[in-house]
N, C-alpha and C positions, 0 to 999 in steps of 0.2 A: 345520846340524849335526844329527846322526840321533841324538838321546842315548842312545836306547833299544840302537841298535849302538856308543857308545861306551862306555856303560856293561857291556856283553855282552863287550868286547872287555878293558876291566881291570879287569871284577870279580877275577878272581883273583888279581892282585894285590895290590888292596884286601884282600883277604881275608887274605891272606900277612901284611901288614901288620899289620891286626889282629890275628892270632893272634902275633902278633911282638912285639908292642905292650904284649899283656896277660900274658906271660911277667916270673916274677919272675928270672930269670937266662937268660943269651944267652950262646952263646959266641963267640969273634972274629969266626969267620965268618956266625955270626947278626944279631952288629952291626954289620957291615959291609953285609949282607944290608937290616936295619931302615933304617938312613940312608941307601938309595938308596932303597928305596919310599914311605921320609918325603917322600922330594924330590922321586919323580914323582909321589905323590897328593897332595901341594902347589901339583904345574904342572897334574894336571887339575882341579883344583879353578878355579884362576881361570882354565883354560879355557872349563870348561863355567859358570860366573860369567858371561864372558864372552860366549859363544856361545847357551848355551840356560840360562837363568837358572830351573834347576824348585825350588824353594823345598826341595820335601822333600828331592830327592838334595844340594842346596847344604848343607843343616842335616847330613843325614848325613855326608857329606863332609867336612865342616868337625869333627863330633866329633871322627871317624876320624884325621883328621891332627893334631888336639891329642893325642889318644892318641898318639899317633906320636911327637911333640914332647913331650913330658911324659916318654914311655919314654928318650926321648933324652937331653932335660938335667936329665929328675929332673921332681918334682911342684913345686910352687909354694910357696917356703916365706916364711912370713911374716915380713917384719924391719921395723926400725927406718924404714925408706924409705917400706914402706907406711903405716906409723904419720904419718910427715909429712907424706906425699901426703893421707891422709884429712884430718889436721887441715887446714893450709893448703889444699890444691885441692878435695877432694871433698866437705867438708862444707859450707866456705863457698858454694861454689858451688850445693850444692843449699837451702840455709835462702836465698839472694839469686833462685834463682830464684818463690821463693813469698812474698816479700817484699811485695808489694802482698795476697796473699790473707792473709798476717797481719794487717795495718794493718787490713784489712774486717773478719775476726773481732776482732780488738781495739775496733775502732767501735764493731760491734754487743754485743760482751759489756758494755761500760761504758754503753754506752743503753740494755739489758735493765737492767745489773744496780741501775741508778741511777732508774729506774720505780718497780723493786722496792721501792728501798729506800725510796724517797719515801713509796710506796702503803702500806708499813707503818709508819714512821713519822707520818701523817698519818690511815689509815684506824684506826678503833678494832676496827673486825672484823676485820682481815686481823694487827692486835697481837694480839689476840686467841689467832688460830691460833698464836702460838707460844711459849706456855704462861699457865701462869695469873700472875699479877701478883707473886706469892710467888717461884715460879718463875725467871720474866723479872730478878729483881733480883739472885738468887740467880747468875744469870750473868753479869749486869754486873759486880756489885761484887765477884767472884771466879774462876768457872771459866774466863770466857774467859783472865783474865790468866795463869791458874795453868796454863793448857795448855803455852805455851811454857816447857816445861820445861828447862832447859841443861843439856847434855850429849850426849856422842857416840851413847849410845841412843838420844834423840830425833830425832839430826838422821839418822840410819840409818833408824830408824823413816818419816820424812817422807820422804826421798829414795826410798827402795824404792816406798813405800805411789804418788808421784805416777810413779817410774818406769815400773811396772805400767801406770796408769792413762793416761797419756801413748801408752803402747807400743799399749794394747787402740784408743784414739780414732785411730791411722793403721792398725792392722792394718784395722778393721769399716769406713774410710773409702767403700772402693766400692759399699756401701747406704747413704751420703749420711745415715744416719740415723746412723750412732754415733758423729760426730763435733757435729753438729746439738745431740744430748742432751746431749753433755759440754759442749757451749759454756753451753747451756740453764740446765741442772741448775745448774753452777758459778757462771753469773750471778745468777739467783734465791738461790742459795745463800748465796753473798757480800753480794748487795742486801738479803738479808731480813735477815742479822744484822746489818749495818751499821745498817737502819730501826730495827730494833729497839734498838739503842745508841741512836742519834740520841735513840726517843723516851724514855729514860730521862735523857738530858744527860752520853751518852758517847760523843758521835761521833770527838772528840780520840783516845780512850784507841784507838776500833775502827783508826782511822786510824794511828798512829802503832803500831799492834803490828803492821798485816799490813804496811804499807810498807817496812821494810827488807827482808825476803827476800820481800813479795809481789811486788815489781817485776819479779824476773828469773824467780821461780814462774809468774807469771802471763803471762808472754811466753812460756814453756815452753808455755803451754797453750794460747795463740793458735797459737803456731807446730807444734803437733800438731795442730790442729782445721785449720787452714790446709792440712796436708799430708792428711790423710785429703780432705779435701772437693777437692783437687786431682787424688789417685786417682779418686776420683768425679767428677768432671770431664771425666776422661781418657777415659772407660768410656762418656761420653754421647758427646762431640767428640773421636773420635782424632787429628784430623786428615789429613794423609795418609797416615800407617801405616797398619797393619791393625792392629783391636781388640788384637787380642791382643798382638801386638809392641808395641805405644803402653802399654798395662797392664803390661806386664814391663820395660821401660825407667824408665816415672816411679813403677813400682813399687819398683824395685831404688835408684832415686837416693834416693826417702824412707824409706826403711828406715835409710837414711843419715841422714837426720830424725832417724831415732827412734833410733837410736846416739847422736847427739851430745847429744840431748837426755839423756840418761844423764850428762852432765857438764855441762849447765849445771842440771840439777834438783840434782846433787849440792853445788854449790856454793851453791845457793837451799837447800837443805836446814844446809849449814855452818853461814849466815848464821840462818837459821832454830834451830839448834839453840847457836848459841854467842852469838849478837848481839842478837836479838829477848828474849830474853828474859833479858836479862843489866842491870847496872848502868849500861853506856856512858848516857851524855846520848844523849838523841832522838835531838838535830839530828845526831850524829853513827853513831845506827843508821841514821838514814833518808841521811846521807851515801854508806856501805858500802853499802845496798841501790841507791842511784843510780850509783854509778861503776859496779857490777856488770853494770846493766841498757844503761849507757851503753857497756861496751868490748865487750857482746854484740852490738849494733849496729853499733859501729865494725866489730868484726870481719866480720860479715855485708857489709857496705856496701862496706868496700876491699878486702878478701881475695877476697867473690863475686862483684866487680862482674868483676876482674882473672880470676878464675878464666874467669867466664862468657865475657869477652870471646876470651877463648884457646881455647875450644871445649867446655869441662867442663859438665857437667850434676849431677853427683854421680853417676854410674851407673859399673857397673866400668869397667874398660878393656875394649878390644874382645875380645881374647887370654883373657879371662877369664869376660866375658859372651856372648859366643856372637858369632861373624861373623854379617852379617845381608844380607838385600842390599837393592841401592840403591832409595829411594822418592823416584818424580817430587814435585815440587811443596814 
């Protein structure tokens, strides 16, 4: 097939179309006019799909007729359907497909952060570093505990403050470096305070405060570090895509990450702002913080495994993400 004489022969068309398309009013015989060149530049589209597969005219092509289809049955409005498809299909499916890249940032954050904490708990230089002796007590026997303060300002305060921080470690993910830091920074971070309780004789009190909303906080932050370093992954091995399509695909599924992560940090923030720092018995803070961290996984495990197996990745649908064409292998 000659594309360059089939394209010569309905460019005008196309053209027609489009100016048809992008009209905020039609009149009958306009719209009558719009829905038959919907439906031939639909048939040349998986024509020339078919025939002479040129990426660029397919991509334009392809605009061309959503415009088309758009002018037809209206723009895309968002309702209650998409709301359940995200929960159910398209979230779980993309947090299950990175499910083993959590588990390896989760290794390694708890084998950093547990060095850490060792190395300052045992070294007297590296206690040293984090403040003077006055100091170091003055945060044991108060500020830490007095942090968790209860109430809805806090726990808004914490949810936003790790929303942010969450969102920035998948957005910077394809220089492999801004998720690498946030894992970095947060394990030393954690490790050094915890060393530091230890070497005071409050390892109990560090433990038992971050554990009911550390559990499902701290899986928020595996599973953001997970999804950036998966971008970056992508950007080395596309596999058989092209770079760019491979980037825009596992790009657009974990942005989906970083959606849903807005509602489980929310709920690590709840916990954080009404239960950590409140009168409940431990065993029953550190209870709530366990069911929490446990129906996150369940969900991930049966909703993704079920998604994944049916074809979902967490990326739009095709209608909305762009037609693409077929890659061998």
């Amino acid at each position: 097939m000659d594309l360059d004489a089939y394209e010569w022969v309905r460019a005008g068309a196309w053209a027609r179309l489009d100016e048809l398309a992008r009209r905020r009013r039609l009149t009958g015989a306009e719209a009558d006019e719009l829905v038959r060149l919907y439906q031939a530049a639909a048939t040349d589209l998986s024509v020339i799909r078919t025939s002479a597969p040129d990426p660029v005219t397919v991509a334009r092509l392809s605009q061309l007729v959503a415009r088309g289809r758009a002018a037809i049955a209206g723009s895309h409005q968002a309702g209650w359907r998409d709301v359940a498809r995200f929960v159910v299909v398209s979230l779980p499916a993309a947090l299950y497909r990175i499910r083993w890249w959590t588990v390896a940032v989760a290794f390694a954050f708890v084998l950093l952060s547990t060095v850490s904490g060792w190395w300052v708990a045992t070294q007297p230089d590296a206690l040293a570093l984090m403040g003077t002796p006055a100091e170091q007590q003055q945060y044991v026997d108060g500020m830490f505990s007095q942090y968790y303060d209860p109430g809805a300002g806090f726990a808004a305060m914490v949810w936003t403050n790790n929303a942010f921080l969450t969102a920035v470690c998948i957005a910077t993910g394809i220089t492999g470096v801004g998720p690498v830091y946030f894992v970095v920074s947060n394990a030393i971070g954690v490790g050094s305070t915890g060393g530091m309780m230890a070497a005071h004789g409050a390892l109990g009190v560090f433990l038992q405060s971050i554990a009911p909303h550390g559990l499902l906080e701290l899986t928020s932050v595996f599973v953001a570090a997970a999804a950036g370093l998966r971008i970056f992954w992508t950007w080395l091995v596309p596999g058989p895509r092209t770079r760019s399509r491979a980037l825009a695909e596992e790009g657009r599924s974990l942005i989906t990450v970083a959606i849903g992560l807005v509602g489980t940090l929310a709920v690590s923030g709840m916990i954080e702002g009404f239960v950590t720092g409140s009168t409940l018995p431990w065993a029953v803070k550190i209870a709530i913080g366990t069911v929490a961290v446990t129906l996150f996984w369940v969900y991930t495990i049966v909703l993704g495994r079920r998604a994944v197996r049916d074809g979902e990745t967490g990326d739009l649908e095709a209608d909305r993400a762009g037609y693409v064409l077929a890659m061998a292998g």
